[in-house]
C-alpha positions in Angstrom: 6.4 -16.4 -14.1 7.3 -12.9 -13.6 4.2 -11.9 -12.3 4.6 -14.8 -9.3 8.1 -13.1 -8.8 7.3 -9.6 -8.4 4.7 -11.7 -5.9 7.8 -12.8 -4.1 10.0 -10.1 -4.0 7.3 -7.9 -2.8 7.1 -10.9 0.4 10.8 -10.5 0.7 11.1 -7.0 1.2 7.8 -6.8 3.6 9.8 -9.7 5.2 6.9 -11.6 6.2 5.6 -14.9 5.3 2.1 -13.3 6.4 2.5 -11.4 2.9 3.9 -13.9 1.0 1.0 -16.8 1.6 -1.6 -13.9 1.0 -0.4 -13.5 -2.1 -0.4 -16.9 -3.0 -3.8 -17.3 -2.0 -4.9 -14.2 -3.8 -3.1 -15.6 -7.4 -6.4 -16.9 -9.0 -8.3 -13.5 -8.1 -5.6 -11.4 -9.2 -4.9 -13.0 -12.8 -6.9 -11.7 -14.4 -6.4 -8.1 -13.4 -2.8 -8.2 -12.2 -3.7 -5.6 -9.2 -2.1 -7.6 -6.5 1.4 -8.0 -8.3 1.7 -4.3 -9.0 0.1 -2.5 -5.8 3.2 0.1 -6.1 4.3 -1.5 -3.1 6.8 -3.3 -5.2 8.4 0.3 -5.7 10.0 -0.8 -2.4 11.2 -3.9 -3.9 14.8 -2.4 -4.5 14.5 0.1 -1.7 16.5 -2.3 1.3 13.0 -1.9 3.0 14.1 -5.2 4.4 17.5 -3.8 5.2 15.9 -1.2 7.6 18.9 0.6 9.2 20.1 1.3 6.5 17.0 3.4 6.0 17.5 7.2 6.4 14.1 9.4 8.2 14.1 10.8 4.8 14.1 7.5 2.9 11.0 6.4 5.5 9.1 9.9 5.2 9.7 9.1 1.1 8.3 5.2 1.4 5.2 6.2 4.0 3.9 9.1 1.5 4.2 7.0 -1.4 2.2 4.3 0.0 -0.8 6.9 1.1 0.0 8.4 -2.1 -1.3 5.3 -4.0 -3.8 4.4 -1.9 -5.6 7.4 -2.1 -5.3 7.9 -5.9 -6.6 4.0 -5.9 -9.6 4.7 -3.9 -10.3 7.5 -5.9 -11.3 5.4 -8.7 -13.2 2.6 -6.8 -15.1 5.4 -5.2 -16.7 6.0 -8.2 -16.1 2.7 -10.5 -16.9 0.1 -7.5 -20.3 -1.4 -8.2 -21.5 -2.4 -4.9 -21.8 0.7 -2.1 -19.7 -0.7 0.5 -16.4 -0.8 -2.4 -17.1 2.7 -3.2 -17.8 3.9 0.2 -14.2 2.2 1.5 -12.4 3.7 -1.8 -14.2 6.8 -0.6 -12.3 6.2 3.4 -8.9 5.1 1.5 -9.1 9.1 -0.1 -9.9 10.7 2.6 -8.0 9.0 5.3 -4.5 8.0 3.4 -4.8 11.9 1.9 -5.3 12.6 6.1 -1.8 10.7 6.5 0.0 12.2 4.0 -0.5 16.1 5.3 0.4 15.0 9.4 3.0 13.3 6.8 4.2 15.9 5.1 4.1 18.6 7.9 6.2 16.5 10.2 8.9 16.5 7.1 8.5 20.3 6.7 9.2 20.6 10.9 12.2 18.2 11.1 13.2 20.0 8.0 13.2 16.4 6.6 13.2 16.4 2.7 11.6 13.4 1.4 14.3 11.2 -0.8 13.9 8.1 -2.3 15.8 5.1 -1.6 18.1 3.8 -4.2 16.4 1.7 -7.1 12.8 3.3 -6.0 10.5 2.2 -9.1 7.4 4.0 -7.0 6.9 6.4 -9.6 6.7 3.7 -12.6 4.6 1.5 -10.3 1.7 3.4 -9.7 1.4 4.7 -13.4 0.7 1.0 -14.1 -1.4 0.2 -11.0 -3.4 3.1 -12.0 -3.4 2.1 -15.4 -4.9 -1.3 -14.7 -7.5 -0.2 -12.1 -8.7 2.4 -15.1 -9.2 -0.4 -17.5 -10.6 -2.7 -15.6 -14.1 -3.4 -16.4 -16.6 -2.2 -14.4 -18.8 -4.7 -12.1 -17.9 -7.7 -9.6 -14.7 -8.1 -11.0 -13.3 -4.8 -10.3 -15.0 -5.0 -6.7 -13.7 -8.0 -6.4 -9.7 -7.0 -7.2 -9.9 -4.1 -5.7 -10.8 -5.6 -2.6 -8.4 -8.4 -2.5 -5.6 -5.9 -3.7 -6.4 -3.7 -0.5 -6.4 -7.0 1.6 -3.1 -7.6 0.3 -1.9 -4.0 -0.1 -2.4 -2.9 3.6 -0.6 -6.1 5.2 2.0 -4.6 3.0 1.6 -1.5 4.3 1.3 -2.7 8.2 4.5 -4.5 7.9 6.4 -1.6 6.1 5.2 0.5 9.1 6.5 -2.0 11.5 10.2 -2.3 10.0 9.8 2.2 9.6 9.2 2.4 13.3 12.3 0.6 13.8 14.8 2.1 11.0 13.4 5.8 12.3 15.5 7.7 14.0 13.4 10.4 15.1 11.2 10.0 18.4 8.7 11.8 16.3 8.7 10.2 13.3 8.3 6.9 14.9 5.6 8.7 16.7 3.4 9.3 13.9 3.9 5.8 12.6 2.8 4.1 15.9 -0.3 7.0 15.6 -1.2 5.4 11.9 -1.0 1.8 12.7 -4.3 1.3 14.4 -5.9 3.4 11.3 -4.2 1.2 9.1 -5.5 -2.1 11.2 -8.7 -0.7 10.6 -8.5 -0.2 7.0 -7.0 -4.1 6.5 -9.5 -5.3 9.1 -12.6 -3.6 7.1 -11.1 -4.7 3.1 -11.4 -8.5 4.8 -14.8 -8.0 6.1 -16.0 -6.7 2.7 -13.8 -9.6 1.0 -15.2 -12.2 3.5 -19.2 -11.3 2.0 -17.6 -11.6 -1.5 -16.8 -14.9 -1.1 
């Protein structure tokens, strides 16, 4: 029960039903590892992500490098712990591409003179201790491909819609321009975690 809420909230603040049925449909995958309920994007669950103005730049600089923050360190370990090549090869493109992120990121905070801050109730750094946690235990093999993927299918919907409500809480032309600069790299990362989840079916 609290898993299927954490489900829910994690809908609710992305604030699309898009999200929500995903997760649904991803429930009896996810059981048994619990990956999609805890992708760290429910550190935004008490954020106000779906009360975007009252978003500050620095609560959205916060948010964005969080979420590369996880899905690199995720990717790390199905880089090496994914059995079949085309898992590790996009855990090896989550690494290099969300780290990628995280510097234009991070040097766009440092020239606005932007310090990152989180939002009030922000659970981000609880969150990925336990995503990490359960991607580290989890055995090795078709199941771990297999969650991994359908978290990332999950996890970058998430992610699109987060960067969708950003864009419109930033404040800074700039800002919003680095967002609209991700969101095709981040289509590209959902579009390829469905292909590879499509040949697992």
């Amino acid at each position: 029960m609290r898993m299927r809420s954490r489900r829910s909230g994690l809908a609710l603040v992305l604030g699309t039903a898009l999200v929500m049925s995903a997760c649904a449909k991803k429930e009896n995958a996810a059981t048994d590892t619990g990956m999609v309920a805890d992708t760290g994007m429910g550190a935004m669950a008490d954020t106000g992500m779906a009360a975007a103005p009252a978003l500050t730049d620095a609560n959205i600089v916060y948010i964005l490098d969080m979420a590369n923050h996880l899905d690199s360190m995720a990717g790390s370990v199905a880089a090496t712990k994914g059995t079949a090549a085309d898992v590790r090869d996009y855990g090896k493109m989550m690494m290099r591409d969300h780290h990628k992120l995280r510097v234009s990121g991070d040097s766009l905070a440092k020239k606005l003179a932007v310090t990152p801050e989180a939002p009030a109730g922000d659970t981000h750094g609880a969150d990925v201790q336990k995503t990490m946690s359960m991607l580290n235990s989890a055995a090795k093999g078709k199941d771990f491909d297999k969650a991994y993927i359908d978290n990332e299918v999950v996890y970058h919907q998430g992610v699109l819609q987060t960067a969708t409500t950003a864009m419109g809480a930033a404040q800074n032309p700039e800002l919003k321009n680095l967002i609209q600069k991700a969101a095709p790299l981040i289509q590209a990362h959902y579009d390829q975690a469905k292909a590879i989840q499509a040949k697992m079916q």
